[in-house]
N, CA, C and O atoms as a Tripos MOL2 file, in Angstrom:
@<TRIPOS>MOLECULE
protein
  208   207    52     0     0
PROTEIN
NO_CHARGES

@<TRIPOS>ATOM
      1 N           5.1270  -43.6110  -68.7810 N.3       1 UNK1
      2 CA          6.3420  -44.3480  -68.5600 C.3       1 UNK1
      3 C           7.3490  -43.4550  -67.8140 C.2       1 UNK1
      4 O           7.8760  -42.4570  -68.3050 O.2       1 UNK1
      5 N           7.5860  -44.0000  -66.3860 N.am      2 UNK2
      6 CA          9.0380  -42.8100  -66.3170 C.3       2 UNK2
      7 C          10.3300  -42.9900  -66.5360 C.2       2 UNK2
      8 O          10.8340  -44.0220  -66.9780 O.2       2 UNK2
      9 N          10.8520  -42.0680  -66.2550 N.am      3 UNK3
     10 CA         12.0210  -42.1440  -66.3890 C.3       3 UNK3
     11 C          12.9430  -42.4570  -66.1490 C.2       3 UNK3
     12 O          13.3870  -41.8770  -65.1580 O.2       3 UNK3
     13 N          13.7430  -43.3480  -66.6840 N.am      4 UNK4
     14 CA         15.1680  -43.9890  -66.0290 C.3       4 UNK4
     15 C          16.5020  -43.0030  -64.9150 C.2       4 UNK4
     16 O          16.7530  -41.8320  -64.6270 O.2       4 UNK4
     17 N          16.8680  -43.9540  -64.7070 N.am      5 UNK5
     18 CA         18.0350  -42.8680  -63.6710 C.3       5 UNK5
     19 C          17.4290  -41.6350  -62.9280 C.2       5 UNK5
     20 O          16.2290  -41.3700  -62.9970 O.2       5 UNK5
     21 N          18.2670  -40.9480  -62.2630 N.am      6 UNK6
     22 CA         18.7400  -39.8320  -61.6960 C.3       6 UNK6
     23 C          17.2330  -38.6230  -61.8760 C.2       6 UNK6
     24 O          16.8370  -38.2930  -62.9940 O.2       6 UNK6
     25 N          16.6630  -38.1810  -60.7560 N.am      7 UNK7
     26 CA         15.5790  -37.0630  -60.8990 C.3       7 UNK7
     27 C          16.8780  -36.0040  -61.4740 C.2       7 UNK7
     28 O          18.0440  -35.9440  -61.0840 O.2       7 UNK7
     29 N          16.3280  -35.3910  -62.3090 N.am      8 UNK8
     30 CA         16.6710  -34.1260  -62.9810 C.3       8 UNK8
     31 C          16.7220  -33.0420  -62.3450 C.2       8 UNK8
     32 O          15.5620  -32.8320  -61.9910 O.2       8 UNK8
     33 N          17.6230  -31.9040  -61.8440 N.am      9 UNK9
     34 CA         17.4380  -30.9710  -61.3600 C.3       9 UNK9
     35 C          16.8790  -31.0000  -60.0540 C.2       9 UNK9
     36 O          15.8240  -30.4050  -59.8360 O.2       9 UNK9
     37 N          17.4280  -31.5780  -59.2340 N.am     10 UNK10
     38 CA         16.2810  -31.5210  -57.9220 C.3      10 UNK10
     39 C          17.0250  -30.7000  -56.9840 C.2      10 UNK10
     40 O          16.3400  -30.0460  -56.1980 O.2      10 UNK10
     41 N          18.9720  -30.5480  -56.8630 N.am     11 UNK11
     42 CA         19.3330  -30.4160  -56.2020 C.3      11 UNK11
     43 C          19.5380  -29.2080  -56.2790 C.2      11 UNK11
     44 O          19.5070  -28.3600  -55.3870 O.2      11 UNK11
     45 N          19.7920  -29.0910  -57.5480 N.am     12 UNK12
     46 CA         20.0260  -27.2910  -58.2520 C.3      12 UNK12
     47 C          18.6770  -26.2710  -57.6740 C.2      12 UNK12
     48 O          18.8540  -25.0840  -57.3990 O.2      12 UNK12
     49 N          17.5560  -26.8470  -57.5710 N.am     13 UNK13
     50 CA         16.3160  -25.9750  -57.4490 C.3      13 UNK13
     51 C          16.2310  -26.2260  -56.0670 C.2      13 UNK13
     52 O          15.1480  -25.9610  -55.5470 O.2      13 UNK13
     53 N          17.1320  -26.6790  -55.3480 N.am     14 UNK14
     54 CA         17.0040  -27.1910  -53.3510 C.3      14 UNK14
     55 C          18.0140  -25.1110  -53.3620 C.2      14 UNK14
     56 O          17.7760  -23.9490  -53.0320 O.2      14 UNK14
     57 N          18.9550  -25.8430  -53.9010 N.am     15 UNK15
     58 CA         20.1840  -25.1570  -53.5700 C.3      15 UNK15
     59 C          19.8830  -23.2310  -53.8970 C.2      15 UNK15
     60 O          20.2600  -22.2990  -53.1860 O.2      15 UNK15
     61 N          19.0150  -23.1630  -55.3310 N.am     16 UNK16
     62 CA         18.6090  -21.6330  -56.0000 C.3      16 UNK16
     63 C          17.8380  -21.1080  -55.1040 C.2      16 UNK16
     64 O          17.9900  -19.9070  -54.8790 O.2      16 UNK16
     65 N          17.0170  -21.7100  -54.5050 N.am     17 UNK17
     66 CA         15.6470  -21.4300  -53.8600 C.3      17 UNK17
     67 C          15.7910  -21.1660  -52.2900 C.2      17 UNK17
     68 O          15.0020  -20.4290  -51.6990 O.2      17 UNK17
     69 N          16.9970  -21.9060  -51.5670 N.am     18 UNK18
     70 CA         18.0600  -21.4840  -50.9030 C.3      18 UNK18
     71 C          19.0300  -20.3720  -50.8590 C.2      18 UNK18
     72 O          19.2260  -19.7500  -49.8150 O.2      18 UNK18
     73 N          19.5830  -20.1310  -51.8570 N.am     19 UNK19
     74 CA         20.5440  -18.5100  -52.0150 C.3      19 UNK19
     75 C          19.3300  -17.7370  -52.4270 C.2      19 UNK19
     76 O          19.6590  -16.7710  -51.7380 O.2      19 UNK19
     77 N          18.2970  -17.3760  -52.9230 N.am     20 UNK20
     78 CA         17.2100  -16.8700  -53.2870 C.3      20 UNK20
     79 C          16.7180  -16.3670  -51.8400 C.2      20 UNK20
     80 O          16.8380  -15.1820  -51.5320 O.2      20 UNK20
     81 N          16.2820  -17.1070  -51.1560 N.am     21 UNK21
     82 CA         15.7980  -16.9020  -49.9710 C.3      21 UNK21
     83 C          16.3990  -16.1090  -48.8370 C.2      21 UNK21
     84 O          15.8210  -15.3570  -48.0520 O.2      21 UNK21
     85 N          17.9090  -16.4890  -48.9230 N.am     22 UNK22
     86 CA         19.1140  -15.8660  -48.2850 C.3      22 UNK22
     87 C          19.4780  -14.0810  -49.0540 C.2      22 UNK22
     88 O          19.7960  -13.1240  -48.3480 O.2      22 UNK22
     89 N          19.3660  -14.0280  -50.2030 N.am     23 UNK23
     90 CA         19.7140  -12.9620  -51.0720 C.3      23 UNK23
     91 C          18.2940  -12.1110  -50.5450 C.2      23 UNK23
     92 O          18.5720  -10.9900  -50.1190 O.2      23 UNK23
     93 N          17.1890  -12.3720  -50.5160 N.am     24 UNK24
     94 CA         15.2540  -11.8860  -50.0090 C.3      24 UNK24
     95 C          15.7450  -11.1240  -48.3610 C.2      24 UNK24
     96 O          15.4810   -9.9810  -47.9880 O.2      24 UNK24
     97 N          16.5380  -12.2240  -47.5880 N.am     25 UNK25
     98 CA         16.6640  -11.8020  -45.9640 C.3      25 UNK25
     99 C          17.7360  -10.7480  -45.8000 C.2      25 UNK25
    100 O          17.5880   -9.8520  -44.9690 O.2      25 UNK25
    101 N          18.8480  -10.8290  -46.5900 N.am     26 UNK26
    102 CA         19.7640   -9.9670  -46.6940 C.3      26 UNK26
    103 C          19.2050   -8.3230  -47.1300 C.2      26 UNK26
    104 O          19.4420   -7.2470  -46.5810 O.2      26 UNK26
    105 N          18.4790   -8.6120  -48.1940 N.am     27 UNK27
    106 CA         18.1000   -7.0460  -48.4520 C.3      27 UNK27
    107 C          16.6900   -6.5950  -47.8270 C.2      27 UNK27
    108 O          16.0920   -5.5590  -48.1180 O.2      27 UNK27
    109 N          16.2650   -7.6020  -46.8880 N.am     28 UNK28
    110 CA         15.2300   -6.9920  -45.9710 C.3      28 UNK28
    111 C          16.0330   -6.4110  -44.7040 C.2      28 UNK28
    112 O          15.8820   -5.1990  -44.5510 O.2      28 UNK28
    113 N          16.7940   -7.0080  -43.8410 N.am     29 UNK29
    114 CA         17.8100   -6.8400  -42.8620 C.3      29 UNK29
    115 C          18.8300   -5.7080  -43.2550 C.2      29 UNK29
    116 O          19.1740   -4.9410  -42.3560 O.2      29 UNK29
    117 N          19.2450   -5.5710  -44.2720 N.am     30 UNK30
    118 CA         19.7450   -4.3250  -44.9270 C.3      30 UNK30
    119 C          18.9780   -2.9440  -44.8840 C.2      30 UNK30
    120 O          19.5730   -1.9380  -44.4980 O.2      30 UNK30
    121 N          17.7450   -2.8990  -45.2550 N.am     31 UNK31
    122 CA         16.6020   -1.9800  -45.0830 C.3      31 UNK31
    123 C          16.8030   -1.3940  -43.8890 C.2      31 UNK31
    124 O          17.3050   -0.2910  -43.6740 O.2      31 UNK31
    125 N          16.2560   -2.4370  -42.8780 N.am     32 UNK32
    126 CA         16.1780   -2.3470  -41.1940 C.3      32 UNK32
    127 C          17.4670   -1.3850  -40.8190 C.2      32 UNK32
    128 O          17.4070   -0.3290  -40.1900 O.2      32 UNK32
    129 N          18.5130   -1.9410  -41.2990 N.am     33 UNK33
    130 CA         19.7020   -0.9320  -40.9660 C.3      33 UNK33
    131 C          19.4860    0.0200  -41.0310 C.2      33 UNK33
    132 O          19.5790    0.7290  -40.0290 O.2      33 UNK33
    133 N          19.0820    0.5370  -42.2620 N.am     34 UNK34
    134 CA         19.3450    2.1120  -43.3420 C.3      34 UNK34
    135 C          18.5020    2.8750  -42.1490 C.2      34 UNK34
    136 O          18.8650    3.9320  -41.6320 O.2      34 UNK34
    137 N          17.3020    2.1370  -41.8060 N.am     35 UNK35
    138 CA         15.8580    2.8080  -41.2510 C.3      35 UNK35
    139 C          16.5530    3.4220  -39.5830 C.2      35 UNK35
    140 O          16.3340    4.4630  -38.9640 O.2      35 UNK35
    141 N          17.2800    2.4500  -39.3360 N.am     36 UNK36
    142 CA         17.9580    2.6270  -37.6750 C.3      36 UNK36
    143 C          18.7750    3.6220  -37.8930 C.2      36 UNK36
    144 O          18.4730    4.5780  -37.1780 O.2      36 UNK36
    145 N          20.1820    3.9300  -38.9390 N.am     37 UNK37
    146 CA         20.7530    4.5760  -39.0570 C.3      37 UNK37
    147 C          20.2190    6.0010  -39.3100 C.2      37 UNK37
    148 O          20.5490    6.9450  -38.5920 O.2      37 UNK37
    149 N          19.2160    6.1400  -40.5660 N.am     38 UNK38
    150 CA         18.3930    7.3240  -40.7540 C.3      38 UNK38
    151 C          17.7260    8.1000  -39.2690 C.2      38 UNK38
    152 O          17.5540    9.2950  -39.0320 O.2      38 UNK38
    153 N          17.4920    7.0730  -38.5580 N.am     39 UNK39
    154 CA         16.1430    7.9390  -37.1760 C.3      39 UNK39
    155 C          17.3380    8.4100  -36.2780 C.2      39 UNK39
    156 O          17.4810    9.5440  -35.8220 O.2      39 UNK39
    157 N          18.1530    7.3590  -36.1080 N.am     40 UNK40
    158 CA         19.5910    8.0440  -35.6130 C.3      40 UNK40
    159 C          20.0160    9.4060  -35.5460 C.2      40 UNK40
    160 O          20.0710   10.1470  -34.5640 O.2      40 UNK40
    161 N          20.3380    9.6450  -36.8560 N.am     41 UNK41
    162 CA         21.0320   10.8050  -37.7730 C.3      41 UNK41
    163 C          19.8580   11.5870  -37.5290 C.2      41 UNK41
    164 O          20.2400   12.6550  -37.0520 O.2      41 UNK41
    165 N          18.3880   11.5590  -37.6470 N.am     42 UNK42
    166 CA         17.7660   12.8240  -37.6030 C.3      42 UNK42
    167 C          17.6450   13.0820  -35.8720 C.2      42 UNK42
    168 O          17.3670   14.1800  -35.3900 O.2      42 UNK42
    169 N          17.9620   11.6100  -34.9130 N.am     43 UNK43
    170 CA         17.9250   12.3840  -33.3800 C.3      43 UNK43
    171 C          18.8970   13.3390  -32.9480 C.2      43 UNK43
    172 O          18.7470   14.2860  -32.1760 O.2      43 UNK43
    173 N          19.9530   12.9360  -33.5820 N.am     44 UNK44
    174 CA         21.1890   13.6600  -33.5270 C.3      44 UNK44
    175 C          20.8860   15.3280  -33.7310 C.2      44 UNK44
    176 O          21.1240   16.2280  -32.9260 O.2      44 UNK44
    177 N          20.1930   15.4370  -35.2810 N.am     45 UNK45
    178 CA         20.1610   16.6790  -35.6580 C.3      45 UNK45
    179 C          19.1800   17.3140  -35.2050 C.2      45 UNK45
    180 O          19.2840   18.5400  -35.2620 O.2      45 UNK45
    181 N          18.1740   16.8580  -34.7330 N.am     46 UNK46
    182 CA         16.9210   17.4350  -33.8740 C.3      46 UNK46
    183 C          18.0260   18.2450  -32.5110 C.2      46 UNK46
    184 O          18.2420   19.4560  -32.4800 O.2      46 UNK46
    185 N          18.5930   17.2340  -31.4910 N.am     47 UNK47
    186 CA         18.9340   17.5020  -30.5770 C.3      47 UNK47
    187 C          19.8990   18.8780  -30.9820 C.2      47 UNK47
    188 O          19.7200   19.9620  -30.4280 O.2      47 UNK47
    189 N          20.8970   18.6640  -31.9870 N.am     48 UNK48
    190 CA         21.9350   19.7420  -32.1900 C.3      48 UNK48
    191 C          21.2830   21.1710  -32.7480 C.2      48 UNK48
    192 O          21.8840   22.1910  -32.4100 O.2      48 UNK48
    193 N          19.9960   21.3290  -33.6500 N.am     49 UNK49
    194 CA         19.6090   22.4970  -33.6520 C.3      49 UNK49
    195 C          18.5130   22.9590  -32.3670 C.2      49 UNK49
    196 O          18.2230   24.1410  -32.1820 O.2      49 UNK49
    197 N          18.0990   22.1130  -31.7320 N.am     50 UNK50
    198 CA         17.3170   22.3790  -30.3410 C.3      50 UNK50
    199 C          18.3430   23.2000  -29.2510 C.2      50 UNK50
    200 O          18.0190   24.1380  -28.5220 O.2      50 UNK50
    201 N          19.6630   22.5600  -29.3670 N.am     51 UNK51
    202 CA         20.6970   23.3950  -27.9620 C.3      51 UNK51
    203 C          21.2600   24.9280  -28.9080 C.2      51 UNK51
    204 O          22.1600   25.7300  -28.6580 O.2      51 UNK51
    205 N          20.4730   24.8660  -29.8060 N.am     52 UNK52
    206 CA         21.2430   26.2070  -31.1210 C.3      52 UNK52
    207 C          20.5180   27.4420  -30.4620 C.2      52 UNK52
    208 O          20.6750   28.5710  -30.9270 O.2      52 UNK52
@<TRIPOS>BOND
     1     1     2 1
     2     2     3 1
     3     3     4 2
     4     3     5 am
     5     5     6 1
     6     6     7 1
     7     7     8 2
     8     7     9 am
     9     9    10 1
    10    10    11 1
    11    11    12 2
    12    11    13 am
    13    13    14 1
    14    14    15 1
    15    15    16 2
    16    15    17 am
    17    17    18 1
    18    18    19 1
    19    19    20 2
    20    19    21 am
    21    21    22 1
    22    22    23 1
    23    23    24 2
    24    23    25 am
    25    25    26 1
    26    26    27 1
    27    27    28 2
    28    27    29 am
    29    29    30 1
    30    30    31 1
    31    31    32 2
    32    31    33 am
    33    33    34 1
    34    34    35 1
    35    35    36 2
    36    35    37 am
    37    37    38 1
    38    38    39 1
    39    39    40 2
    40    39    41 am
    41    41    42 1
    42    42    43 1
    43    43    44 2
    44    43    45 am
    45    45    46 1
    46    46    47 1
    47    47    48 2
    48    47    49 am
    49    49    50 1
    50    50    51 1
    51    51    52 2
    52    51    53 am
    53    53    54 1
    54    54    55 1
    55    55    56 2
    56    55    57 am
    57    57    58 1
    58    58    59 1
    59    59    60 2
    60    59    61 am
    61    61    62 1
    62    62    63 1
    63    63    64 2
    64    63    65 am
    65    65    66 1
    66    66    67 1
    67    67    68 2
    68    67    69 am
    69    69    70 1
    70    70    71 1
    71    71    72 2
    72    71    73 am
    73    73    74 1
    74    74    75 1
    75    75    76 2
    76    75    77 am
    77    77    78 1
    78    78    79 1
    79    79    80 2
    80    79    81 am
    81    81    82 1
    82    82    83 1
    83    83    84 2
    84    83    85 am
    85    85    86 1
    86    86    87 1
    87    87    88 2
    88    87    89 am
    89    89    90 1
    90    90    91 1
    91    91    92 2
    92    91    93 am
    93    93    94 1
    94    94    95 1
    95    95    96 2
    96    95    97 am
    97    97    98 1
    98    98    99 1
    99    99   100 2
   100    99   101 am
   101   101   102 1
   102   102   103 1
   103   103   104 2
   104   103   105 am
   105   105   106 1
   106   106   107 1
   107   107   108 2
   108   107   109 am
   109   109   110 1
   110   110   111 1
   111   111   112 2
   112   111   113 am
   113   113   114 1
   114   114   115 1
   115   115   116 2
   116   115   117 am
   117   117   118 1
   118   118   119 1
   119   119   120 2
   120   119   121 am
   121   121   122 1
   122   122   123 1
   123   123   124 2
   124   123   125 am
   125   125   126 1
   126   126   127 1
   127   127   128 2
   128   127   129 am
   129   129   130 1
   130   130   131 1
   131   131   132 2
   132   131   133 am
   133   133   134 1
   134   134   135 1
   135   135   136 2
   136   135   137 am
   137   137   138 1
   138   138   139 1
   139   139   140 2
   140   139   141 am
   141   141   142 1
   142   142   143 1
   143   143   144 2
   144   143   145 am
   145   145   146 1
   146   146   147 1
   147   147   148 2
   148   147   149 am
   149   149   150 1
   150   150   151 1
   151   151   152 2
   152   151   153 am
   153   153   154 1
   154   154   155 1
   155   155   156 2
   156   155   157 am
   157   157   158 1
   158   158   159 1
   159   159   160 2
   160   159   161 am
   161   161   162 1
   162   162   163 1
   163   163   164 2
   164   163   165 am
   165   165   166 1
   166   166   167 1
   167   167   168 2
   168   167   169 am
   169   169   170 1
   170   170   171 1
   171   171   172 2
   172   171   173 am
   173   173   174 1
   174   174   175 1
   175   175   176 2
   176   175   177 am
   177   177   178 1
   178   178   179 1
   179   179   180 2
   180   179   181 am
   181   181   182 1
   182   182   183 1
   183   183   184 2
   184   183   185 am
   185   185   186 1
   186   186   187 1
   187   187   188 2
   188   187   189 am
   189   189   190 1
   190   190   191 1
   191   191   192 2
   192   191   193 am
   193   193   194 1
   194   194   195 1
   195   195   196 2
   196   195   197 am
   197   197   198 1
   198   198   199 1
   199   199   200 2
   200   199   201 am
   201   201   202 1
   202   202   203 1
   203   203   204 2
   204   203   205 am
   205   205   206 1
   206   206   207 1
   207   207   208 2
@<TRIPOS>SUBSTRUCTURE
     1 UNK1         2 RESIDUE 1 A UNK
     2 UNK2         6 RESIDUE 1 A UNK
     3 UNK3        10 RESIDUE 1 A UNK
     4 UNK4        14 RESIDUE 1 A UNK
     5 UNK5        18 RESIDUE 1 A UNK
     6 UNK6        22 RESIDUE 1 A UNK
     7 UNK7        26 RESIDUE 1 A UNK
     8 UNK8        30 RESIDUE 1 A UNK
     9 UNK9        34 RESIDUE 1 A UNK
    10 UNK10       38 RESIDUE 1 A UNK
    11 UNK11       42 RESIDUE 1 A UNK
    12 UNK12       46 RESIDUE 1 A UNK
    13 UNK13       50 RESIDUE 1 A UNK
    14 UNK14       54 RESIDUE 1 A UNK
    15 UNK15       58 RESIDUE 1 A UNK
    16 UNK16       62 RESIDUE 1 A UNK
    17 UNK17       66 RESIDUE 1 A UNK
    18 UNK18       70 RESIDUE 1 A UNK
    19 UNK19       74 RESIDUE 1 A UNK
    20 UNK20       78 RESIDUE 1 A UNK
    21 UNK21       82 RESIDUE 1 A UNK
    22 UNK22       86 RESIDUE 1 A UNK
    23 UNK23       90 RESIDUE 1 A UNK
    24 UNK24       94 RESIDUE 1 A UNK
    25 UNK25       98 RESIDUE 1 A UNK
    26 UNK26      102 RESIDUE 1 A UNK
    27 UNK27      106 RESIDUE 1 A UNK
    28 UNK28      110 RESIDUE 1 A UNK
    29 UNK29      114 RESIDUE 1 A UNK
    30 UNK30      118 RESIDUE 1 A UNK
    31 UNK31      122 RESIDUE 1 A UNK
    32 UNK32      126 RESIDUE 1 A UNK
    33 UNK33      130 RESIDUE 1 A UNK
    34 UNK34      134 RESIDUE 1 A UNK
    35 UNK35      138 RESIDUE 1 A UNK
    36 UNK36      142 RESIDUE 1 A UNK
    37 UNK37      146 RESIDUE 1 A UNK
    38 UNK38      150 RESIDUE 1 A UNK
    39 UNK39      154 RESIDUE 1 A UNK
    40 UNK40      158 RESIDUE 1 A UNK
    41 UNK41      162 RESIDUE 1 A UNK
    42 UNK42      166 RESIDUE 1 A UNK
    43 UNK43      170 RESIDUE 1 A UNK
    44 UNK44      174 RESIDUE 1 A UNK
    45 UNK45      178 RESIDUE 1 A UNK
    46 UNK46      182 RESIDUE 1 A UNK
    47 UNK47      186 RESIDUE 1 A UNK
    48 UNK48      190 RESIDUE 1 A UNK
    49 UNK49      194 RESIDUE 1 A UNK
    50 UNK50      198 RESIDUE 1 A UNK
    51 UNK51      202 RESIDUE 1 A UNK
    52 UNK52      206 RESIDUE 1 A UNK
C-alpha cells in the first residue's frame, strides 16, 4: 500500500548530495593549489641557492 501525500525527504537528499559534492570539489581544487604553490616555492629556492 503506499503512501499518502508528499515523497519524504527527496529534496533534502537532492540538496546534501549537492553541498557534499561541492564540499568533495573544493578540497580537491584546494590540493591542486597547495601542489602549484609548493613546486613554486621549491623553483624559487633551487634557482636562489644555484646563483649562491
Amino acid at each position: 500500500m503506499p503512501k499518502k501525500g508528499k515523497e519524504k525527504n527527496t529534496k533534502n537528499k537532492a540538496k546534501h548530495s549537492k553541498l557534499m559534492a561541492r564540499k568533495k570539489k573544493k578540497a580537491v581544487s584546494e590540493k591542486e593549489v597547495r601542489k602549484q604553490r609548493l613546486k613554486e616555492i621549491l623553483k624559487i629556492s633551487k634557482e636562489q641557492t644555484g646563483n649562491k
